[in-house]
BAKOLNU-184220 format. One line per 5 residues: number of its first residue (from 1); for each residue z, y, x of C-alpha. Coordinates in nm, 3 decimals, m for minus. Example, Ala and Ser with C-alpha at 12.3 -4.5 7.8 and 13.67 -1.06 7.14 Angstrom:
2
1> 0.780,m0.450,1.230 | 0.714,m0.106,1.367 $
***
This chain:
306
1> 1.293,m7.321,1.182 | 1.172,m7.717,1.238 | 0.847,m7.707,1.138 | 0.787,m7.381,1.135 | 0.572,m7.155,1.397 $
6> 0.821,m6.870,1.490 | 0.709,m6.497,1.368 | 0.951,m6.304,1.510 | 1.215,m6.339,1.811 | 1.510,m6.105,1.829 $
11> 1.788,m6.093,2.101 | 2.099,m5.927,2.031 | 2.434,m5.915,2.162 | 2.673,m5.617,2.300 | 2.582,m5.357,2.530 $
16> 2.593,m5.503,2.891 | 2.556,m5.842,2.803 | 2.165,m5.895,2.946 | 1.955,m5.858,2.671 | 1.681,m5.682,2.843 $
21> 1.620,m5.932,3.136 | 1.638,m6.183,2.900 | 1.410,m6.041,2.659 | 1.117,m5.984,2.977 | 1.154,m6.339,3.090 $
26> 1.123,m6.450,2.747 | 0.831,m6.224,2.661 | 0.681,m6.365,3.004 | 0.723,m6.698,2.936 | 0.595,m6.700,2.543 $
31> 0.376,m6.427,2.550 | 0.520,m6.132,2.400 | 0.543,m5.811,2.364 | 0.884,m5.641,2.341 | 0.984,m5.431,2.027 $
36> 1.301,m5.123,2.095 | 1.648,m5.228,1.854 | 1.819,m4.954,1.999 | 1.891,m4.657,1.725 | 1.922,m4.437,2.044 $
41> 1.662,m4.539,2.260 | 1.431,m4.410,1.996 | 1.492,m4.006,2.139 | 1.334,m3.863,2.424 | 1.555,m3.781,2.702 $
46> 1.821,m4.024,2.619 | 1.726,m4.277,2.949 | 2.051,m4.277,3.167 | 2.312,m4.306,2.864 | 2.184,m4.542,2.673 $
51> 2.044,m4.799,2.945 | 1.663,m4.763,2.852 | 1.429,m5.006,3.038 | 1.228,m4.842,3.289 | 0.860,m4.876,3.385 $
56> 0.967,m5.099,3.662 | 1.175,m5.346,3.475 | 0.922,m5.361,3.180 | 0.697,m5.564,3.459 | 0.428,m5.506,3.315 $
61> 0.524,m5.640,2.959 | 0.459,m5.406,2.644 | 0.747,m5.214,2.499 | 0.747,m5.000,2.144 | 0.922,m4.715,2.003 $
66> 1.083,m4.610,2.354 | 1.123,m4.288,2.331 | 0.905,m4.110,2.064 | 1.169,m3.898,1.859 | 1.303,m3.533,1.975 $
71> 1.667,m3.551,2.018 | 1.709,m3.268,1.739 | 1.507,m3.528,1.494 | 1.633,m3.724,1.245 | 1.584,m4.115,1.175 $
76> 1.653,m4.343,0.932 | 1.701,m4.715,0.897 | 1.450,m4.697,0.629 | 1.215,m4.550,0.878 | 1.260,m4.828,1.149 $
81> 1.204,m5.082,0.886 | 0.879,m4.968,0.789 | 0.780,m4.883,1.153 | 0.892,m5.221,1.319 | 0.746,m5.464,1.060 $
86> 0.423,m5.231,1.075 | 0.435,m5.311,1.472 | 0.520,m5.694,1.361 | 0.231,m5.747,1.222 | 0.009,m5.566,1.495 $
91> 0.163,m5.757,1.765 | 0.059,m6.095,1.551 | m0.258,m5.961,1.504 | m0.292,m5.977,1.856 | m0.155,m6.323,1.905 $
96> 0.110,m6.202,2.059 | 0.530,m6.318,2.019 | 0.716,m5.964,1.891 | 1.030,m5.964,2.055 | 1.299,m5.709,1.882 $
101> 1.539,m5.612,2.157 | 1.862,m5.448,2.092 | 2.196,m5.430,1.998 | 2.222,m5.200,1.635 | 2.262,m5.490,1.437 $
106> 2.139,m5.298,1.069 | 1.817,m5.159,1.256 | 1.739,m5.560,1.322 | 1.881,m5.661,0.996 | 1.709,m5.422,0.783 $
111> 1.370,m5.580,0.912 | 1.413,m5.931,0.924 | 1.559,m5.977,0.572 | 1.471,m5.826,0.268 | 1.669,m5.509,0.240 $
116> 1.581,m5.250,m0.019 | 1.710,m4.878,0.072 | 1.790,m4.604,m0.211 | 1.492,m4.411,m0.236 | 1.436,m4.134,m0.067 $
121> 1.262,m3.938,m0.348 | 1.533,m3.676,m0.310 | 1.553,m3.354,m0.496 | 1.430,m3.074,m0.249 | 1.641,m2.818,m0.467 $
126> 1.946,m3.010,m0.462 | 1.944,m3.069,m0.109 | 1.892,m2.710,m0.031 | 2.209,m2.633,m0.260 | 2.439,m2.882,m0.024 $
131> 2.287,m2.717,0.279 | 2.387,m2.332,0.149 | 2.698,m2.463,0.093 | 2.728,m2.606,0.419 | 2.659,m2.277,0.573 $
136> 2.948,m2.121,0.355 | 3.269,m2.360,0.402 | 3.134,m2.531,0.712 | 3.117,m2.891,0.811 | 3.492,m2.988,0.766 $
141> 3.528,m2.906,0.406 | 3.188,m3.043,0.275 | 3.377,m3.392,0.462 | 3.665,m3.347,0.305 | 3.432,m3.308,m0.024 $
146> 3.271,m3.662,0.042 | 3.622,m3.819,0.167 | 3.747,m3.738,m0.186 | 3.471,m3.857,m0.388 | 3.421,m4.160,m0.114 $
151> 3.625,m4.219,0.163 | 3.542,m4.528,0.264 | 3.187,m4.397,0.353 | 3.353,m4.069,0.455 | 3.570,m4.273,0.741 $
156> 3.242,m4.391,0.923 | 3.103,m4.054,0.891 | 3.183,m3.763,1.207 | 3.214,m3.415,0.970 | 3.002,m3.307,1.232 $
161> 2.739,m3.536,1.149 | 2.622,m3.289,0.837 | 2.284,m3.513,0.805 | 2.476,m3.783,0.674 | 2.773,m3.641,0.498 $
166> 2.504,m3.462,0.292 | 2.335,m3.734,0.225 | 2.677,m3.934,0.112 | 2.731,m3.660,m0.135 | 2.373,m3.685,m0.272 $
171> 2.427,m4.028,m0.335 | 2.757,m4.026,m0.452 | 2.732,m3.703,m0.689 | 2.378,m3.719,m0.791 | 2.286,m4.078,m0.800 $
176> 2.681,m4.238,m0.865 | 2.680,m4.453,m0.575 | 2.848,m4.493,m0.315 | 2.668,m4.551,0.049 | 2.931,m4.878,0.090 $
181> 2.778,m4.986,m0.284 | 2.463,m4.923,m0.211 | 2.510,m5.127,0.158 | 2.622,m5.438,m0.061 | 2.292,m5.468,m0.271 $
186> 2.078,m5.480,0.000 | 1.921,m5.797,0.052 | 1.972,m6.108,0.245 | 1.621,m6.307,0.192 | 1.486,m6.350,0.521 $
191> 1.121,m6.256,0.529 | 0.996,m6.384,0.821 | 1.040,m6.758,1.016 | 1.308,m6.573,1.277 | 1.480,m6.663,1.549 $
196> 1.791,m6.432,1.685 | 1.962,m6.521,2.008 | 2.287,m6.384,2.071 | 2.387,m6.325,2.378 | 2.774,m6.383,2.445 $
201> 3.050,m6.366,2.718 | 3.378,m6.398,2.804 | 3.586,m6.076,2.680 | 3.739,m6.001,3.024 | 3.423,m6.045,3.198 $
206> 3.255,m5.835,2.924 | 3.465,m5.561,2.938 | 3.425,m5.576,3.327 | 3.099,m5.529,3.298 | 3.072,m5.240,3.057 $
211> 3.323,m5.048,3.285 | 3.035,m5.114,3.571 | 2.817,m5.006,3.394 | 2.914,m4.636,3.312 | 3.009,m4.608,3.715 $
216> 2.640,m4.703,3.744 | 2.528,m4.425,3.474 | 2.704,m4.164,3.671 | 2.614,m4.242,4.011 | 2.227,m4.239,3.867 $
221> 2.285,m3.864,3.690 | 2.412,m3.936,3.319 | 2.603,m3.641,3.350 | 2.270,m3.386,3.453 | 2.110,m3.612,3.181 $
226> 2.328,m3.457,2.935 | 2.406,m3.161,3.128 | 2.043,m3.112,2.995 | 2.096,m3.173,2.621 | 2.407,m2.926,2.639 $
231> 2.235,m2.672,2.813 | 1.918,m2.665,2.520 | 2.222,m2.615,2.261 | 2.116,m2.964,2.089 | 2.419,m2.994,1.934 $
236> 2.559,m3.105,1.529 | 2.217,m3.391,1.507 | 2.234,m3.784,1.529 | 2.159,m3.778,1.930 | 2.414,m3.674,2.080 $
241> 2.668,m3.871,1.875 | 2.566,m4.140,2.100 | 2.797,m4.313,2.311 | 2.775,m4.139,2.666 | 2.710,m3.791,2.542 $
246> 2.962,m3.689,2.301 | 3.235,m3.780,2.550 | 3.043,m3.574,2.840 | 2.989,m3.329,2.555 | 3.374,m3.273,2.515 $
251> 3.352,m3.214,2.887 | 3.118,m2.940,2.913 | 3.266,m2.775,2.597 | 3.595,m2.741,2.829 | 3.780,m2.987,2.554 $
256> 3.820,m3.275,2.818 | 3.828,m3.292,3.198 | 3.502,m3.522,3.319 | 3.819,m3.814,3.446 | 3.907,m3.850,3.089 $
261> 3.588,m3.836,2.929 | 3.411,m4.108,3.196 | 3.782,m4.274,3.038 | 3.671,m4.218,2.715 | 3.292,m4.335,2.767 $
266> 3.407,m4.674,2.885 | 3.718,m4.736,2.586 | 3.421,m4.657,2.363 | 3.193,m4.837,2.471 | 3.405,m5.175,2.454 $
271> 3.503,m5.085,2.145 | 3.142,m5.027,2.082 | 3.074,m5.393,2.154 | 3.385,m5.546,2.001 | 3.216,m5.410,1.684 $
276> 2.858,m5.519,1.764 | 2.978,m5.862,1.807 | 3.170,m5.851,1.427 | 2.856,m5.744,1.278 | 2.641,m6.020,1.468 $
281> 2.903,m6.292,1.378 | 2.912,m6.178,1.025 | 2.603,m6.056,0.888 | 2.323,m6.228,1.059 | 2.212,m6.598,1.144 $
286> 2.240,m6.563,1.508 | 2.186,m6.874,1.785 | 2.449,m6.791,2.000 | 2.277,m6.994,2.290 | 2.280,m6.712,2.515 $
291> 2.030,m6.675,2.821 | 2.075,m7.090,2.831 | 1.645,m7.143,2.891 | 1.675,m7.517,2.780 | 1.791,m7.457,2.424 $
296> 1.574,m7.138,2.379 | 1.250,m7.353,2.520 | 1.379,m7.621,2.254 | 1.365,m7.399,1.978 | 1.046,m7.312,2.059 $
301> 0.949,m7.662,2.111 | 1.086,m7.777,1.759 | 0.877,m7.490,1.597 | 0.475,m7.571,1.471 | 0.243,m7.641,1.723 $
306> 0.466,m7.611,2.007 $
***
């Protein structure tokens, strides 16, 4: 980055761990405007569960795509891509810093580097066929179906998540790929002068923290939040797969008492952000500096015209 003006910031890290202060002092300080990583923050409705910045905390500092998907929509990676690097270069236009803030480490991958997804030039008649079939044997067989023909992809995969087994077996049956295959060609070219800070903690402390955290979500209504959701029969679509609804789901379907799902929430969650950090460590080029505002101003410093 010496040398080089900075074109994009992003701050990731595991759920709990203070991205979003940090990303509103940083936007503050470097004038930015801040830029959703979040694959759930994207749905309406979803505020409590998924610990989506309010109007207050924004302080006055831009956000984008917050909230602008129904949570019985659909959405891609391929979709973020194009929409964040369109919002990139708007932000730049403006002479403002865009600050990606979040912690699904493919949404931020996918736009930094140069990742190229199967396209999705799908054939309408084939897709209808999978869905009939759906309707006939139901959601556990058409996973067993992909788990056959792919079960590495089929192991990451809830059968009730019928978006994406279908689109497993599309790629798997009609195009001969598999979805880990067709993961590993993606590219790793970074396309813009980037800088991600990772935000890190002790595990303990961590772990502490996330457990706080979903006390917090309850006492501020998580559970009329998806009360909600449950109520409108949004059930079977991407949203509430989420962390902090499918657990209170299993409660309201009678399949849990609400003591073991809050449980369940929380050994999620810090499973949840055991994985996040993997997938920072390993796939990305992440400053783990943390919220240390010495180093980050250096970086800054180091880059052109600072």
């Amino acid at each position: 980055m010496t040398g080089k003006e900075i074109e994009v910031v992003a701050i990731v890290g595991p759920t709990a761990s203070g991205k979003t202060a940090l990303s509103i002092k940083l936007a503050k300080q470097f004038n930015g405007e801040v830029i959703n990583g979040d694959s759930m923050q994207i749905y309406k409705g979803l505020d409590i569960g998924t610990a989506k910045i309010t109007e207050e905390e924004m302080e006055g500092i831009p956000h984008h795509l917050l909230s602008f998907k129904e949570p019985t929509e659909s959405f891609s990676v391929a979709e973020y891509q194009l929409l964040v690097r369109e919002k990139i270069e708007e932000i730049r236009s403006r002479g403002k810093l865009p600050i990606i803030v979040g912690g699904t480490g493919l949404y931020v991958q996918a736009v930094l580097y140069d990742f190229q997804f199967t396209k999705e030039d799908v054939d309408e008649e084939a897709r209808q066929t999978y869905y009939e079939e759906l309707a006939k044997i139901g959601p556990d067989a058409m996973h067993a179906r992909l788990a056959e023909l792919d079960p590495e992809t089929a192991s990451t995969i809830h059968p009730n998540n019928t978006r994406r087994v279908i689109r497993a077996l599309e790629l798997v049956e009609l195009h001969g790929v598999s979805k880990a295959a067709e993961e590993h060609n993606r590219g790793d070219v970074p396309l813009y002068n980037h800088l991600i800070i990772g935000l890190d903690m002790d595990r303990e402390k961590l772990y502490e923290r996330i457990n706080l955290r979903v006390d917090v979500m309850m006492e501020k209504g998580l559970l009329d939040e998806v009360k909600s959701l449950w109520d409108q029969n949004i059930r079977d679509v991407q949203a509430v797969q989420a962390i902090g609804y499918k657990e209170l789901y299993a409660y309201f379907d009678g399949r849990m008492s609400l003591e073991d799902a809050v449980e369940q929430l929380k050994q999620n969650s810090r499973r949840y952000a055991k994985r996040q950090l993997t997938y920072f460590r390993n796939k990305m080029d992440v400053q783990w500096i943390g919220d240390d505002w010495n180093k980050i101003v250096k970086y800054f410093q180091n880059s052109e015209g600072k």
